[in-house]
C-alpha positions as CSV (number, residue, x, y, z in Angstrom):
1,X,-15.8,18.8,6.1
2,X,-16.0,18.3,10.1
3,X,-13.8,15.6,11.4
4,X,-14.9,12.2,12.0
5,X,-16.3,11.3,15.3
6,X,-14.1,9.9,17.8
7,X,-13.3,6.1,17.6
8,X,-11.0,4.0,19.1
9,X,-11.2,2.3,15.5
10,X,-7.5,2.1,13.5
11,X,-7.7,4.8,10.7
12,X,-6.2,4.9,7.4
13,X,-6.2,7.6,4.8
14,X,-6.3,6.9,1.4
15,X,-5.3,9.3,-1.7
16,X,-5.4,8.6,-5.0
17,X,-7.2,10.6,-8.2
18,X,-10.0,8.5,-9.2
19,X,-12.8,6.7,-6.7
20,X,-16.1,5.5,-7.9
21,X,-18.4,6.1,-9.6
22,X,-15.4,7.9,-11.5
23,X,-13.8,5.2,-13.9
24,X,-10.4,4.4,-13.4
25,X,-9.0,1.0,-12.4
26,X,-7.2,1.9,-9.3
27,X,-10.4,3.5,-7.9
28,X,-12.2,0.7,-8.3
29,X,-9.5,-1.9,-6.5
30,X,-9.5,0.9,-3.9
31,X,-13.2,0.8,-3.2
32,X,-13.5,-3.2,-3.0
33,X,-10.4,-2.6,-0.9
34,X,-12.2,-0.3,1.6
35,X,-14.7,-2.1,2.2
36,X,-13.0,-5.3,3.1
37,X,-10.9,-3.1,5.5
38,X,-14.6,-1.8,7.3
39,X,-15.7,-5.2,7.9
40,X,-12.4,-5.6,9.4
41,X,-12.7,-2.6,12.0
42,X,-10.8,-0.4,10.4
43,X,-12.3,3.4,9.9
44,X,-11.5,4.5,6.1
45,X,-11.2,8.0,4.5
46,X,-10.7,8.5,0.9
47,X,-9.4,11.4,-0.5
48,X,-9.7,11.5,-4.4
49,X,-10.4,13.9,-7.5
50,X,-14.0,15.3,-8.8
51,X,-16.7,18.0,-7.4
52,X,-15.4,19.6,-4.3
53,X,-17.7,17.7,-2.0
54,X,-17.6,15.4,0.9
55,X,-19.6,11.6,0.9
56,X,-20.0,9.6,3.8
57,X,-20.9,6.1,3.2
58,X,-23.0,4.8,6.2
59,X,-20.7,6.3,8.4
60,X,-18.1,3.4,7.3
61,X,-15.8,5.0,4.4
62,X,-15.8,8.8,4.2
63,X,-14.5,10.3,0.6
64,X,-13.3,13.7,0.5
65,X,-12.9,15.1,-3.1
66,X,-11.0,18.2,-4.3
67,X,-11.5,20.0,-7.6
68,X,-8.5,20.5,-9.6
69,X,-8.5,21.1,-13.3
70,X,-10.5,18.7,-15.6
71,X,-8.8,15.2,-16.7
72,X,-7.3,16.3,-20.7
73,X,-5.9,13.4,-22.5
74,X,-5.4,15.4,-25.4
75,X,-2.1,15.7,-25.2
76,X,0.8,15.2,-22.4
77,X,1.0,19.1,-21.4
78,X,-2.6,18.6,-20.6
79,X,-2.6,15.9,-18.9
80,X,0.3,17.1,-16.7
81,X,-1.4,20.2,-15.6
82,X,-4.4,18.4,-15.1
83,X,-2.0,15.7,-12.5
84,X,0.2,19.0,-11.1
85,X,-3.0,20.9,-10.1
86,X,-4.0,18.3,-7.8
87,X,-1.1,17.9,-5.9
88,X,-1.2,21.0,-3.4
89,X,-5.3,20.5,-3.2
90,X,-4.2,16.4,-2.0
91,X,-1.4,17.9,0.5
92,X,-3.6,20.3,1.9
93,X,-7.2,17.9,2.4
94,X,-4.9,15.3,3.6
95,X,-3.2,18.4,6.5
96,X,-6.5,19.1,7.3
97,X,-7.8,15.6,8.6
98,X,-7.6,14.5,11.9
99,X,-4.3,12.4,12.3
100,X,-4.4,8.7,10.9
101,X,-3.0,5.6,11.9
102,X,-1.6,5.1,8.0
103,X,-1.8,7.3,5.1
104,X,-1.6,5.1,1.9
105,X,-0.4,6.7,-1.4
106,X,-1.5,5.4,-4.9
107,X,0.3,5.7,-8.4
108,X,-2.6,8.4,-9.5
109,X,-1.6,11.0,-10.4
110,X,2.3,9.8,-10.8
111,X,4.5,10.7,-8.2
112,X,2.3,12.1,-5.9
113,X,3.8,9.6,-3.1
114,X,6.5,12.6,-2.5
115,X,3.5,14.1,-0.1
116,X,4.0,10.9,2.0
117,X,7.1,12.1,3.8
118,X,5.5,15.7,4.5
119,X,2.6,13.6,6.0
120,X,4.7,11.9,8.1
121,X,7.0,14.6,9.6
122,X,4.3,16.5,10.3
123,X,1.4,14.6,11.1
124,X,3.4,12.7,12.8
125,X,1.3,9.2,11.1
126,X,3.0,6.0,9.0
127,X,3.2,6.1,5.3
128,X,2.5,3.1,3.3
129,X,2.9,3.5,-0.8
130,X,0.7,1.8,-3.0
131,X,2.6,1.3,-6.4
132,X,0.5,0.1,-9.4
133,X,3.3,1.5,-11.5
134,X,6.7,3.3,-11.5
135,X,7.6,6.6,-12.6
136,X,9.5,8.3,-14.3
137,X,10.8,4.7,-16.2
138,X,7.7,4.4,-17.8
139,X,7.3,8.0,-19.1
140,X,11.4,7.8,-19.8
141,X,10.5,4.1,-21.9
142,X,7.3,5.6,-23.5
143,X,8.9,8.9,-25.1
144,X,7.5,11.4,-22.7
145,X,10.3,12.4,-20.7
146,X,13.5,11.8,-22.9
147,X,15.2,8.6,-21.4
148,X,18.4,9.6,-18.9
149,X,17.6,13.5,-19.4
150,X,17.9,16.0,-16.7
151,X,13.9,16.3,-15.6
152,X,13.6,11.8,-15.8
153,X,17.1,11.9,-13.6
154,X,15.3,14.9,-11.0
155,X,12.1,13.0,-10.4
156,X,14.1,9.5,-10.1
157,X,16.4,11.2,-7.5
158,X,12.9,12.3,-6.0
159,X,10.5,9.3,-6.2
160,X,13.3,7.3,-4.7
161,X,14.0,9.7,-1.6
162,X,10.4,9.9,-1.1
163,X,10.5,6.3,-1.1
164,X,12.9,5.2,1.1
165,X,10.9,7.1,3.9
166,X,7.6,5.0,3.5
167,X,7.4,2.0,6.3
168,X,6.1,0.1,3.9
169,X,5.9,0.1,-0.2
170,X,3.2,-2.4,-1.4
171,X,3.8,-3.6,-5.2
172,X,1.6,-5.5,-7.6
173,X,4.2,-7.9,-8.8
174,X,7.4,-9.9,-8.1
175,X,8.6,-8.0,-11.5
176,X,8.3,-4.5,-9.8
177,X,9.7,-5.6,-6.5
178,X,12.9,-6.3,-8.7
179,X,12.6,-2.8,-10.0
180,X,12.1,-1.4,-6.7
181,X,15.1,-3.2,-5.5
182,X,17.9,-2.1,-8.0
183,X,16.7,2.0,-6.7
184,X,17.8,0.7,-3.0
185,X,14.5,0.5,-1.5
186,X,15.2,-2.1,1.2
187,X,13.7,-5.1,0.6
188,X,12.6,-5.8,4.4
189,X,9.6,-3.1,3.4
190,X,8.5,-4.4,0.2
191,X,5.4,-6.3,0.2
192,X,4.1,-8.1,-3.1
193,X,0.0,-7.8,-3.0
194,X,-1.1,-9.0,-6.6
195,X,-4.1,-7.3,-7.9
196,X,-7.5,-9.3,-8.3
197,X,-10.7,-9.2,-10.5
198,X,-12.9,-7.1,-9.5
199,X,-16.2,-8.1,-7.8
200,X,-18.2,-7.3,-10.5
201,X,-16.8,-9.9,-12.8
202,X,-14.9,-12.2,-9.9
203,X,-17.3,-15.0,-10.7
204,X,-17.9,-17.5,-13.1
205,X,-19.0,-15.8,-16.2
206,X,-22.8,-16.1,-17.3
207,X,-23.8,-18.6,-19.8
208,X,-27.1,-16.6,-20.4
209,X,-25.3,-13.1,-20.6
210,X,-22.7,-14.4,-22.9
211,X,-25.0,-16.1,-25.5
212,X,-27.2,-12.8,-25.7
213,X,-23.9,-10.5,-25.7
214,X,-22.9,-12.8,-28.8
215,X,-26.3,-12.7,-30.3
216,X,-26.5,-9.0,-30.2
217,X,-23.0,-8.5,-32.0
218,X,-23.8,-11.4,-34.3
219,X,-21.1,-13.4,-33.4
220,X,-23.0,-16.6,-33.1
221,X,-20.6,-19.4,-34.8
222,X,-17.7,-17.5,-34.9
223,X,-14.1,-18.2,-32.6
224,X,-14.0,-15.1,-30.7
225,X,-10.7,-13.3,-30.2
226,X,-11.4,-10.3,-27.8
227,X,-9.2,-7.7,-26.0
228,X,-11.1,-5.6,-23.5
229,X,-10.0,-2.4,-21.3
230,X,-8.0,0.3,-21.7
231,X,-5.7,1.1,-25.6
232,X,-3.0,2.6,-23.9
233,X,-0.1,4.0,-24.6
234,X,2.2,0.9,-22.7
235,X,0.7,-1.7,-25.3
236,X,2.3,-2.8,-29.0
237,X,-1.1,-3.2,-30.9
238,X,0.7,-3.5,-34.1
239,X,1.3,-7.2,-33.9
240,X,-2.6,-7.5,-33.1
241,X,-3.4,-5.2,-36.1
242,X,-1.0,-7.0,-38.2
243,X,-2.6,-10.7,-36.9
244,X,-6.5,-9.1,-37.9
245,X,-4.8,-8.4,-41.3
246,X,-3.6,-12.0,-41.9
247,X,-6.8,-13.9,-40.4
248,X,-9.0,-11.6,-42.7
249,X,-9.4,-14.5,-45.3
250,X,-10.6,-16.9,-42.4
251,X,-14.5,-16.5,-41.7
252,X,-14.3,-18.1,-38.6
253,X,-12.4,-16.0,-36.5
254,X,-13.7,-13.0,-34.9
255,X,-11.5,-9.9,-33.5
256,X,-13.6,-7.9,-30.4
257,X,-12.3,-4.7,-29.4
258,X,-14.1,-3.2,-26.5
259,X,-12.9,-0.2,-24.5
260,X,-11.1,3.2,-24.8
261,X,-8.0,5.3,-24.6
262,X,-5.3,6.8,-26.0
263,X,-4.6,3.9,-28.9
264,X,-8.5,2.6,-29.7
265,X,-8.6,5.1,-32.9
266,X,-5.2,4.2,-33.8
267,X,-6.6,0.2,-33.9
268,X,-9.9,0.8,-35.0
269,X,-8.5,3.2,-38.1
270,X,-5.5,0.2,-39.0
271,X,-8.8,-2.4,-39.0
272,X,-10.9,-0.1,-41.1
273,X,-12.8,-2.0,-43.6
274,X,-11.9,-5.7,-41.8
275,X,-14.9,-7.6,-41.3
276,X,-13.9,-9.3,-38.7
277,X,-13.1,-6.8,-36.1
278,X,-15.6,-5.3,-34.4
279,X,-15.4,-2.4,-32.2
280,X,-17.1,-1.6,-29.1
281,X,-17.0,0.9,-26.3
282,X,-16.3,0.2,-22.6
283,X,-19.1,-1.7,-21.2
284,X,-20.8,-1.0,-17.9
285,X,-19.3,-2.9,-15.1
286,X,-22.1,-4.9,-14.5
287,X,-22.3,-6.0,-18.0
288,X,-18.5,-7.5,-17.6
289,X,-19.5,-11.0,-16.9
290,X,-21.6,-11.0,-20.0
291,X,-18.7,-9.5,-22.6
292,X,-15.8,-11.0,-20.9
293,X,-17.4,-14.6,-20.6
294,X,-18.5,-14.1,-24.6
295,X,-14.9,-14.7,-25.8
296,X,-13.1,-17.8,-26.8
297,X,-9.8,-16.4,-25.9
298,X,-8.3,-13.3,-24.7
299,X,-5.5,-11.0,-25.2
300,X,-3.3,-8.7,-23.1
301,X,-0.2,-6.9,-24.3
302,X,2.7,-5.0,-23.0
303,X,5.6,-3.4,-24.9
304,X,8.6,-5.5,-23.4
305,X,10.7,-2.8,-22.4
306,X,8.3,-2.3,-19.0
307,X,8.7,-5.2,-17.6
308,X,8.4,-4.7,-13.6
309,X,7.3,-1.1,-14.5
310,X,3.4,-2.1,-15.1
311,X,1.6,-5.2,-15.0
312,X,-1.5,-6.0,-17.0
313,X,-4.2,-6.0,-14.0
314,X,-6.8,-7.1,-17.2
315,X,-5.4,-10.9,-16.6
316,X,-7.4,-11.2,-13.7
317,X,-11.0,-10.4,-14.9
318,X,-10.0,-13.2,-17.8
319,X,-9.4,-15.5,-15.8
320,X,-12.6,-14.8,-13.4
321,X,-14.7,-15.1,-16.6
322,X,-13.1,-18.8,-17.5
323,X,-11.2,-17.5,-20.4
324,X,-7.7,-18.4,-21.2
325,X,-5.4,-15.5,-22.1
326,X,-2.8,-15.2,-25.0
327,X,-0.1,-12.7,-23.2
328,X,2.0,-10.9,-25.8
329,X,4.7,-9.6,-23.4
330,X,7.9,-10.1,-21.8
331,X,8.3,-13.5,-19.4
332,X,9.5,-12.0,-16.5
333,X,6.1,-10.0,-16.3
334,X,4.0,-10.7,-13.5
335,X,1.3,-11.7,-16.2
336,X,3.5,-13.9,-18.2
337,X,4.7,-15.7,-15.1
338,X,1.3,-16.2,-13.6
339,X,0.1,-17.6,-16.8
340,X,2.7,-20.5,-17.4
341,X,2.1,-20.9,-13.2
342,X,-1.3,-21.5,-13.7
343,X,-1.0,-23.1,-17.1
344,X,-3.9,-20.9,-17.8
345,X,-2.9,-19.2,-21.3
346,X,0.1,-18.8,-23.6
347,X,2.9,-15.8,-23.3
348,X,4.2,-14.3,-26.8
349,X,7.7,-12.4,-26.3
350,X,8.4,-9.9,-28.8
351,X,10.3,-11.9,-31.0
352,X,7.6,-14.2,-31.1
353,X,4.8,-11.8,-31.8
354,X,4.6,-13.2,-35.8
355,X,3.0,-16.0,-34.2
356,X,-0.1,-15.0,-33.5
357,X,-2.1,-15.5,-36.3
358,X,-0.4,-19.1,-36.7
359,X,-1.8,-19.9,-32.8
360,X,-5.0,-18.7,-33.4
361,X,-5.6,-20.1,-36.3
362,X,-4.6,-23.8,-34.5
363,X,-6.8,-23.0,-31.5
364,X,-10.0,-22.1,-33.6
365,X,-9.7,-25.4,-35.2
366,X,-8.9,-27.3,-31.5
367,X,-10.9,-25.5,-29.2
368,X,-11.2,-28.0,-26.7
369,X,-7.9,-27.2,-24.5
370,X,-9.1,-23.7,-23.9
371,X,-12.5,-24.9,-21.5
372,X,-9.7,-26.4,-19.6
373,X,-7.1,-23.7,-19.4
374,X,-10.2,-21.3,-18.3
375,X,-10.9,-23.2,-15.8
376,X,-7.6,-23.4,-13.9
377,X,-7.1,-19.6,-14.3
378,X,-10.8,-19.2,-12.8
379,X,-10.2,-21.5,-9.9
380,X,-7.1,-19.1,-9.2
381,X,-9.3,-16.1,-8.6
382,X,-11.5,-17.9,-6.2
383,X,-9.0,-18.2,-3.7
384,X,-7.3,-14.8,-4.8
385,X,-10.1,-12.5,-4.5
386,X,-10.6,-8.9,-3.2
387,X,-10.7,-10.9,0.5
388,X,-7.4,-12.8,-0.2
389,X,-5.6,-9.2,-1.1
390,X,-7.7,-7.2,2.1
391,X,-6.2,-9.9,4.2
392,X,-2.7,-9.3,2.8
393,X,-3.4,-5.5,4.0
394,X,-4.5,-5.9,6.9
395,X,-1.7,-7.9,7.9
396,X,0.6,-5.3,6.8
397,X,-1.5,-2.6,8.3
398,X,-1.8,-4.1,12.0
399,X,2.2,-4.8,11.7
400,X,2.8,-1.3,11.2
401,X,0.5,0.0,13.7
């Protein structure tokens, strides 16, 4: 790949796994990000997983992707290999570039942020890290690394060093600046950029599209109780399972699960033979409107022990469609706190979770506080779009440059 022409333009590198049109979350924020920072004068490269090929996007954004081995989720040995075989291909596209302004580092694959100090001792650029999430706590809280053990203790001891050399560390939540705080990251460099829907579903959702989408699944009549995105590992679908299981008897209420991962057999095989779950796929992105704006209410979960170590980025595509959320989660999350901000939804602690069924029973027979609740969550999103973050960025950016 020949190197960009020369500009008097600020550059920043980008690196992180996934970039459109590959799925992924983190890509996607990343594109709407990019974009924003172009109309801003800023020159963009991305450099990402897929076919080893290079894409130039009207001269504006230019993505550089590596092959490494193919994404498994079948299993964590796979997956690892798959994350540890794109590390040396990221360090070396990234030494090959001209020199940036910034290079930015995201959470994907984990820990991949210790190439930002190699970056910046040799390339002689600023490092700003991204952090959607925090490793090795969540593996260590999840069971994949045992919790305190010699390999969690190595890469803590490394993802902090690393850290501590980034000018800047750019965190999703006031949760995870807490967590970044007690590994002695000074707080002078932490910078709190909450995540927003994406523009595909950041506006109010479509009547028309949500009446069809409820047509389609025939759930015409029914109070609609959906949770949408990723079944992963981080999220305590039992007390969800168990709430289908107890609301079985009531016609009215309707459980939608659309989307994928790790866990969606695990609920769809615990709801076998309820008729009132149904299960769907991911939908395409520019079908969101339509499925998100089809529910009555929404749910997000998170087990309570990673509090500050994730936060639910699903909240903010409810609350772009006009849908109040029911947040079963710890109340220092960055979800749970922005809901009882915004007065948008209801947060369920663990010791709570029995309550479920209870509340949704209530709300299906009351339904009228929830147009309202929508509302203020969607009125949030107008003013804390993808522009609203890219501002927050660029601020950052021109600080540091």
């Amino acid at each position: 790949m020949g190197k960009p022409k020369e500009s008097s333009l600020p550059s920043v590198l980008f690196i992180n796994r996934v970039y459109p049109p590959q799925e992924g979350a983190t890509g996607q924020l990343l594109a709407e990000l990019a974009s924003q920072l172009t109309e801003k004068g800023w020159a963009v490269t991305i450099i990402a997983s897929g076919e080893a090929f290079a894409e130039d996007h009207q001269g504006l954004i230019r993505v550089h992707r590596v092959g490494g081995l193919p994404f498994n989720r079948s299993s964590h040995l796979k997956r690892a290999f798959s994350y540890l075989s794109l590390y040396p291909k990221f360090l070396i596209a990234a030494w090959r570039e001209p020199r940036h302004d910034l290079v930015v580092t995201l959470t994907d694959p984990p820990l991949h942020l210790v190439l930002g100090p190699f970056l910046k001792w040799f390339k002689k650029t600023k490092i700003v890290h991204w952090a959607q999430d925090i490793y090795p706590e969540i593996a260590e809280e999840l069971g994949v690394l045992r919790k305190g053990g010699l390999v969690a203790n190595l890469l803590r001891f490394v993802s902090a060093f690393s850290l501590r050399r980034y000018e800047a560390v750019v965190t999703v939540g006031r949760c995870m600046k807490k967590r970044l705080e007690s590994r002695r990251i000074p707080v002078s460099r932490i910078t709190v950029i909450p995540n927003w829907p994406l523009e595909s579903s950041s506006s109010q959702s479509d009547p028309a599209g949500a009446s069809e989408f409820r047509a389609c699944h025939n759930l015409n009549g029914k109070f609609v109780v959906m949770y949408s995105g990723n079944f992963g590992l981080a999220h305590p679908f039992e007390a969800i399972v168990q709430a289908v299981r107890e609301i079985a008897k009531t016609p009215l209420i309707h459980f939608v699960f659309l989307g994928g991962g790790p866990r969606y057999e695990w609920v769809r095989e615990q709801c076998r033979g309820m008729a009132n779950a149904t299960f769907l796929p991911y939908q395409p992105i520019k079908n969101l409107n339509a499925s998100l704006g089809a529910a009555d209410i929404h749910l997000a979960c998170m087990e309570q022990n990673l509090e500050g170590l994730v936060v639910p980025s699903k909240i903010y595509g409810i609350m772009a469609a006009a849908k109040p959320c029911l947040f079963l989660g710890p109340a220092g999350s960055e979800a749970a706190q922005l809901i009882h901000e915004l007065n948008c939804g209801w947060n369920l602690e663990m010791a709570q979770f029995s309550q479920l069924a209870p509340i949704l029973t209530k709300l299906a027979c009351n339904p009228e506080p929830l147009i309202a609740m929508g509302q203020r969550g969607y009125q949030y999103t107008v003013t804390h779009g993808s522009t609203c973050a890219a501002a927050q960025f660029f601020d950052l950016f021109q600080k540091l440059t």
